[in-house]
N, C-alpha and C positions, 0 to 999 in steps of 0.2 A: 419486054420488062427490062429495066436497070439493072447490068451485071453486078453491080454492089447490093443490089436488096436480094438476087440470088444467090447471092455471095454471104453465110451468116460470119463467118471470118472475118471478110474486108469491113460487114457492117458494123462489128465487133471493135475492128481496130480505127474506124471513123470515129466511134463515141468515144472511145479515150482518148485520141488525138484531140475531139473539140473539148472534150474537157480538161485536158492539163494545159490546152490554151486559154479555157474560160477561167481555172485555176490560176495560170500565171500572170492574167490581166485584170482580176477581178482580187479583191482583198478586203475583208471585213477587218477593224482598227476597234481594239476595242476602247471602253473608257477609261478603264486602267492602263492603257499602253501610249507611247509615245512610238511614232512611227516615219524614220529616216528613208526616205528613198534615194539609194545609190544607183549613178550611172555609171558605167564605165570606170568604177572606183571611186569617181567624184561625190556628194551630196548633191544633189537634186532637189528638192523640197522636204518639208516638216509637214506634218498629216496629225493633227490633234497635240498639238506645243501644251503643254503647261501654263497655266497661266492662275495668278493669285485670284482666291474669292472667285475661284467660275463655279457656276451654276452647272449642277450635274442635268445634264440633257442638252448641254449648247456648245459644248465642246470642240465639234465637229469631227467626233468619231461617226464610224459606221462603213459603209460599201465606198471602197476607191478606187478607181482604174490606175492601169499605169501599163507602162509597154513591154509586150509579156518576153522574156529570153533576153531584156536587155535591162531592165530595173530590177533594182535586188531593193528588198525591206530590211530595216536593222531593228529589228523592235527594243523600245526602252521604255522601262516600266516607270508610271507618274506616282506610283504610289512609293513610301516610306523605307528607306533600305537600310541595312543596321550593319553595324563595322564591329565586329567582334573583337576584343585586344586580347593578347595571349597574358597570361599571370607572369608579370614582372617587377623586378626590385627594385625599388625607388630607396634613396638615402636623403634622411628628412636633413634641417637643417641642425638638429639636437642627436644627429649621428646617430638615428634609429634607421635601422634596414626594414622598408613596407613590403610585403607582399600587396599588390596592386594591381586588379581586375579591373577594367571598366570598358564602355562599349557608347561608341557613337551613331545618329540616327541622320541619317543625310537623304536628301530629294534630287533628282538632277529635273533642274530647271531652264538646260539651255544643252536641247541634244547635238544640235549645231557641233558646239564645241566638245560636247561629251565625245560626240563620233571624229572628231579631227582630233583630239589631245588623245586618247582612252579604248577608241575604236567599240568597247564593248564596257558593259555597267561590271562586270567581274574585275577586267582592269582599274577601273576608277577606287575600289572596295582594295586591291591589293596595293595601290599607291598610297590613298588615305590610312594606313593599316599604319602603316611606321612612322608617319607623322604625326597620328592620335599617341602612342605611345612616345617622342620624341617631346611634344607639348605638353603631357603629362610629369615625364622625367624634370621639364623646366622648371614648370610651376611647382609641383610639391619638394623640388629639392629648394626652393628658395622659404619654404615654410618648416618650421616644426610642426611633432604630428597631432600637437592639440587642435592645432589648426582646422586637422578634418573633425575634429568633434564639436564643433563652434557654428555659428553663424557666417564667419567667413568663408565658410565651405563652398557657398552658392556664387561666391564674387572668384571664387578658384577655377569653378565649372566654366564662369561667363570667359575667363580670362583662356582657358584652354579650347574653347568653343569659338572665339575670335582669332585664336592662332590656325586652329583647322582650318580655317572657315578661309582666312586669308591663299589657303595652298587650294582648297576644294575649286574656288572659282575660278581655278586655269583648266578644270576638268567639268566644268558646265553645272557643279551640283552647288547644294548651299545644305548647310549643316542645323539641322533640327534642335539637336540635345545630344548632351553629354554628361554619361554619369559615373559616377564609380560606384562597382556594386559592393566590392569587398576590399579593404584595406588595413590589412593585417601585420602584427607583427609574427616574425619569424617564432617559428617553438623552441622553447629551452630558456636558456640563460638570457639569451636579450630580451624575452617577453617579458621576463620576471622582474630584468633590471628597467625596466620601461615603467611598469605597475609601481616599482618602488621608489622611485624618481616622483611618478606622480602621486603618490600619495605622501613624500617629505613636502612636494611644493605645496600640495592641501594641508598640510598640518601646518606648514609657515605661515600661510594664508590664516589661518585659522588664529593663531597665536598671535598674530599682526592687529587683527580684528579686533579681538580680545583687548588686546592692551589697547587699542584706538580706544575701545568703549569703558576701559576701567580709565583712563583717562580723562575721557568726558563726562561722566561721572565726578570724578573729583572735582572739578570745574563747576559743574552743574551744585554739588555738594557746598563747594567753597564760596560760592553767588549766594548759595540761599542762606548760610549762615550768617555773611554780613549784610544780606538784608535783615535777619530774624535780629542782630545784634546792633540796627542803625534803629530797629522799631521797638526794642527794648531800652536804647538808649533815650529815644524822644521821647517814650514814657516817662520813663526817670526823670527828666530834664520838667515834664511840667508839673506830675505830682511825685516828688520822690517819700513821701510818707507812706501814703500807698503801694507804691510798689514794691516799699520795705516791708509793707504786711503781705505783701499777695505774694514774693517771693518769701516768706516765712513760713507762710501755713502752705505751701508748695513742698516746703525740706521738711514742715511737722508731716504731710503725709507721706512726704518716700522714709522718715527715718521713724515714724509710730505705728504705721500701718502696714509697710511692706517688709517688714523684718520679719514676721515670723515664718514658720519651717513650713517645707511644703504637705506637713500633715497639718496646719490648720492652729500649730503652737502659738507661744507667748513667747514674747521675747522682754525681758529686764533690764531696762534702762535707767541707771542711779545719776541724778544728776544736781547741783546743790540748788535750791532756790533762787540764789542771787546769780545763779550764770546768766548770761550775756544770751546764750543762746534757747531762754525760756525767756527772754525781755519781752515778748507778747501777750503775754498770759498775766503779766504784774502789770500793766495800763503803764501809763506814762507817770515818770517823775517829776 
């Protein structure tokens, strides 16, 4: 009989040896990883790269050999990685001081260079950290802070997002999104002088308005009376007999009809026969 199958010791210590060598040359890669093999400190090949629009199952994850005691594996993860920024103070361009949160979402798409610039995805996360904060400081101190309550918001994000984006690809990743979560003013006396600031420039706004429209108004007012007075004229012009009667009994009913009191009175009007302003009522002479 074989001194090793006598042997439950040596048989003991046969199966772990062949297993931390089936271990060290055998390697499951999963879908979510990217996977660097180093030799001798060198890079050696890429085991399931990144790639846009791949179809999950064709990747080329799964079982990979490689030579056990002398390849080392760097695993990098293909899925979504987030860059936390610490709460800092931004000075707008209207000399408000921001309290200023926000957080960027990066992919490393080239572990290549990730493992030669960065060596590990932790390193990559601690270099992009103060350059997110550093293109933030840019951009928002070239703006006032209505700026982030507007529409332009999203052209600020693009514009910060192409600044990272520019540093990330010496570190193999590319930058998702960038967002600010919170952007506050300071407590006390500068929030207050902020809130008041914008509500004199909304009441100017307002009053500006105002006057544009009581403006246009008169305009609009001043149009339509010399029209009403070009079409009163051309009346006159063809029959002015008539329009001496039709503006007469126009003043007989604002001065016989609308005089009396608003309980429903009389009003007494003495006036001689022969006035001038009773000529309709005597026919022609």
């Amino acid at each position: 009989m074989n001194p090793i199958v006598r042997n439950p010791i040596a048989l003991i210590f046969v199966a772990i040896l062949l297993l931390v060598v089936i271990g060290s040359t055998f390697a499951i890669v999963p879908e979510t990883k990217q996977a660097v093999i180093v030799r001798f400190g060198e890079p050696e090949r890429i085991l399931n790269r990144y790639r846009p629009n791949e179809m999950f199952g064709a990747s080329g994850a799964g079982l990979t050999a490689r030579l056990p005691f002398v390849d080392r594996i760097v695993w990098i993860d293909k899925r979504i990685q987030s860059i936390e920024m610490e709460n800092q103070q931004v000075l707008s361009t209207d000399q408000l001081r921001l309290q200023v949160d926000a957080y960027a979402r990066y992919r490393i798409v080239d572990p290549l260079r990730m493992y030669i610039a960065a060596r590990s995805e932790q390193n990559v996360s601690e270099q992009l950290r103060p350059i997110l904060g550093s293109a933030l400081r840019n951009e928002l101190g070239r703006r006032p802070f209505a700026a982030l309550l507007s529409p332009e918001r999203g052209q600020m994000m693009d514009n910060i997002q192409n600044a990272l984006n520019r540093v990330a690809v010496q570190y193999g990743a590319q930058i998702v999104d960038v967002r600010i979560k919170r952007a506050d003013l300071p407590d006390g006396t500068p929030l207050e002088s902020a809130y008041e600031r914008m509500r004199t420039a909304r009441q100017q706004e307002a009053r500006s308005i105002q006057a544009q429209g009581l403006k246009q108004a008169q305009i609009i007012r001043a149009e339509a009376d010399a029209e009403a007075a070009a079409t009163y004229a051309g009346a006159f012009s063809q029959d002015p007999a008539f329009y001496d009667f039709y503006r007469a009994m126009q003043s007989y009913e604002a001065s016989f009809l609308s005089n009396g009191d608003a309980q429903g009175g009389r009003t007494n009007i003495i006036l001689s026969p022969d006035n001038e302003y009773l000529r309709q009522f005597t026919g022609p002479r």
